[in-house]
C-alpha positions in Angstrom: 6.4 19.2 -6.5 9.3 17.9 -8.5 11.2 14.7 -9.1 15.0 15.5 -8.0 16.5 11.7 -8.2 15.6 8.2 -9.3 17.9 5.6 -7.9 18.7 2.1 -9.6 20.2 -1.0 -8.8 22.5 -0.7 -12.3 26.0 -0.5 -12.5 27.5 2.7 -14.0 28.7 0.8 -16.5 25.6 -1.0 -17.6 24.0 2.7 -18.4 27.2 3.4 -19.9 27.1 0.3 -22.5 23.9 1.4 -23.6 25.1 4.8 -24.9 24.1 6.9 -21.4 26.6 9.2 -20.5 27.5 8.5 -16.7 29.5 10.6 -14.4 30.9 8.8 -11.3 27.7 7.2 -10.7 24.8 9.5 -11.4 23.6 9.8 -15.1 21.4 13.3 -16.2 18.4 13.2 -18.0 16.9 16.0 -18.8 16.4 17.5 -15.1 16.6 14.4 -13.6 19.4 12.4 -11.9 19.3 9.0 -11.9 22.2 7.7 -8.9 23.4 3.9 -10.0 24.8 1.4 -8.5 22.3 1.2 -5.1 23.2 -1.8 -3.4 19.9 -3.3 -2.0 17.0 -4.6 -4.4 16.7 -5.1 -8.1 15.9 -2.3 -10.5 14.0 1.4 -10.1 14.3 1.0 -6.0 13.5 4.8 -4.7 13.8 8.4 -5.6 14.1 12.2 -4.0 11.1 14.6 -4.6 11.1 18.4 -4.3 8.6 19.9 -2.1 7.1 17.1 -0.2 5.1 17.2 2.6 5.7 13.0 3.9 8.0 10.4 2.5 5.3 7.9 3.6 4.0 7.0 0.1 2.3 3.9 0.0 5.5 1.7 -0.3 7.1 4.2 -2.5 10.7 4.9 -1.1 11.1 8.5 -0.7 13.3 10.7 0.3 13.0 14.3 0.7 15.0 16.9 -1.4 15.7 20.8 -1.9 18.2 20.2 -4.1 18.3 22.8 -7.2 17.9 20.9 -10.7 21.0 19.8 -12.2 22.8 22.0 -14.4 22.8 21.7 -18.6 22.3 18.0 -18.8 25.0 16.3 -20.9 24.3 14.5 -24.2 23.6 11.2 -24.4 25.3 9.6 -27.7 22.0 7.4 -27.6 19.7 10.3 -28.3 17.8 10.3 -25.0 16.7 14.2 -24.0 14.6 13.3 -20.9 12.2 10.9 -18.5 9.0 11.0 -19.7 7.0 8.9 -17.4 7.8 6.6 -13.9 5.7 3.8 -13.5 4.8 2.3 -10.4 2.4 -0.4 -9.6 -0.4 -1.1 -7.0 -2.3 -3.9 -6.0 -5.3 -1.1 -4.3 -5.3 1.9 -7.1 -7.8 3.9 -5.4 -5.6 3.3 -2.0 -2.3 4.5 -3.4 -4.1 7.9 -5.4 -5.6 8.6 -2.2 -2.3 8.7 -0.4 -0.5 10.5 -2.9 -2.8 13.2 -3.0 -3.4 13.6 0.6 1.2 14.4 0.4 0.3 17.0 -1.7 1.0 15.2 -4.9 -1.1 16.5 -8.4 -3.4 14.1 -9.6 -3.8 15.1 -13.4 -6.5 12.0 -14.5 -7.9 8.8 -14.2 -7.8 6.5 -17.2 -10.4 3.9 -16.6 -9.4 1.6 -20.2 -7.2 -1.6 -19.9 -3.5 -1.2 -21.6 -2.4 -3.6 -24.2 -0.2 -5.6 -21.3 -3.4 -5.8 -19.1 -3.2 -3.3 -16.7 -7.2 -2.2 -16.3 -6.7 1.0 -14.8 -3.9 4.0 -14.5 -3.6 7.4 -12.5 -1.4 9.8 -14.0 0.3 12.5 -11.3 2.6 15.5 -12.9 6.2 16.0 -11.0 7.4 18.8 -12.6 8.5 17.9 -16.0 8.2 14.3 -15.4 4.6 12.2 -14.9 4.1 9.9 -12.5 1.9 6.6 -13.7 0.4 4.3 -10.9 -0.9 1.1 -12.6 -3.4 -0.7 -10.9 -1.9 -4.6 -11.0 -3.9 -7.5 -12.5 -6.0 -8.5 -9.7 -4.0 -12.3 -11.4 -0.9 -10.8 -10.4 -2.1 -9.2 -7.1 -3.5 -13.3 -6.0 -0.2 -14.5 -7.3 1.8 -12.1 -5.2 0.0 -13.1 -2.4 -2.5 -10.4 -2.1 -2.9 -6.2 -1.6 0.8 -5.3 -1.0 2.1 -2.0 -1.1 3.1 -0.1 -3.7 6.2 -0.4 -5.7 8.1 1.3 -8.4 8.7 -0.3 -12.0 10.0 1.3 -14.5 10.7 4.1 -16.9 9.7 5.7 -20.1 12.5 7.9 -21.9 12.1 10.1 -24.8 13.9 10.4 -28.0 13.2 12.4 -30.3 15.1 10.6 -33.3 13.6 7.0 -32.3 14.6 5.8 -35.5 18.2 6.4 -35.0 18.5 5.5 -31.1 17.0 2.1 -32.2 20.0 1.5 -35.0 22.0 3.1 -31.9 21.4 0.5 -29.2 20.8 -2.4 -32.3 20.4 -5.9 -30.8 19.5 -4.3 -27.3 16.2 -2.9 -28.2 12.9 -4.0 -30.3 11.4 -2.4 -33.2 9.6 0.6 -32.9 6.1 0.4 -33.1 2.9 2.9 -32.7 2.3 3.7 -29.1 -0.9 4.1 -26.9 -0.7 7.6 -27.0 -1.4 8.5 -30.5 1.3 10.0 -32.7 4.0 8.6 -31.1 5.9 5.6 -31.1 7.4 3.4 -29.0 10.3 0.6 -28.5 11.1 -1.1 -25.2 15.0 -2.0 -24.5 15.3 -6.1 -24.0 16.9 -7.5 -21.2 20.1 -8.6 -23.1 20.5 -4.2 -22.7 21.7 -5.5 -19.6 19.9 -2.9 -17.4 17.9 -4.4 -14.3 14.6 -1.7 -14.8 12.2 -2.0 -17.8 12.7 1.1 -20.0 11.1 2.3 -22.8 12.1 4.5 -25.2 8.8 7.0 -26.7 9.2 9.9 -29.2 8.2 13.3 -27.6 
């Protein structure tokens, strides 16, 4: 199974601004497209998978493709080679692996540790070159919202392999880099006044 689209609620030229190179409205990563410019909700709002068996994924708006992967992907002048990670989030995380797994998707592990933002459990699925993380929401967050709700996606983890230079790149738009979870990388996260709707973070490979 393999990730064929993301789409976002951006503007072409919001993606553009932060040194992503856009055609029409779909920008490449790696062997990903992302479309821009959807027109209903706020942020990461659905994707295209390759190979699935049911679009009906927890709250996960799916579509079905058999597209081929894009061609050479084009470079980005902000150094960005390819999606490392999606994130998603559920209020039931046992629920949501359970459906994903019966559609055929590959659960790789469960990490049973709280993250430094206070998410106390992840499940991580692999989509061809791209992972899949389903963070299981602060039960807080989950009372606040009203209780168990569907799933829902949430945003993205790039890689770049120069962090150092995609940071003076973007300048104001991004934080500093710091160490990340995953040891031996780093990490820096772009701030909303990137103008982009989705939370991204930028990770060295």
């Amino acid at each position: 199974m393999t990730l064929d689209e993301l789409r976002v609620a951006d503007s072409p030229a919001s993606w553009r601004a932060c040194g992503f190179a856009v055609e029409d409205e779909v920008c490449v990563i790696g062997e990903v497209r992302i479309r821009l410019g959807a027109q209903e909700g706020k942020g990461l709002v659905g994707w295209s998978l390759g190979g699935i068996e049911t679009t009906e994924l927890d709250g996960l708006a799916t579509t079905a493709s058999d597209r081929p992967p894009p061609g050479e992907a084009p470079v980005h002048p902000n150094g960005i080679t390819a999606i490392d990670h999606v994130v998603a989030i559920s209020s039931d995380l046992d629920r949501t692996v359970a459906v994903l797994g019966d559609a055929g998707l590959d659960l790789r592990r469960v990490r049973e540790e709280p993250t430094p933002a206070g998410a106390p459990r992840q499940a991580f699925f692999r989509l061809g070159a791209t992972i899949l993380e389903v963070v299981q929401e602060p039960p807080e967050a989950t009372e606040r919202a009203g209780g168990d709700r569907p799933a829902f996606f949430w945003g993205l983890a790039l890689v770049a392999p120069d962090l150092e230079r995609t940071v003076a790149f973007l300048g104001d738009r991004v934080g500093e880099a710091r160490p990340a979870v995953q040891p031996g990388r780093r990490i820096a996260t772009l701030r909303r006044s990137a103008g982009l709707s989705v939370p991204v973070a930028l990770m060295t490979p």
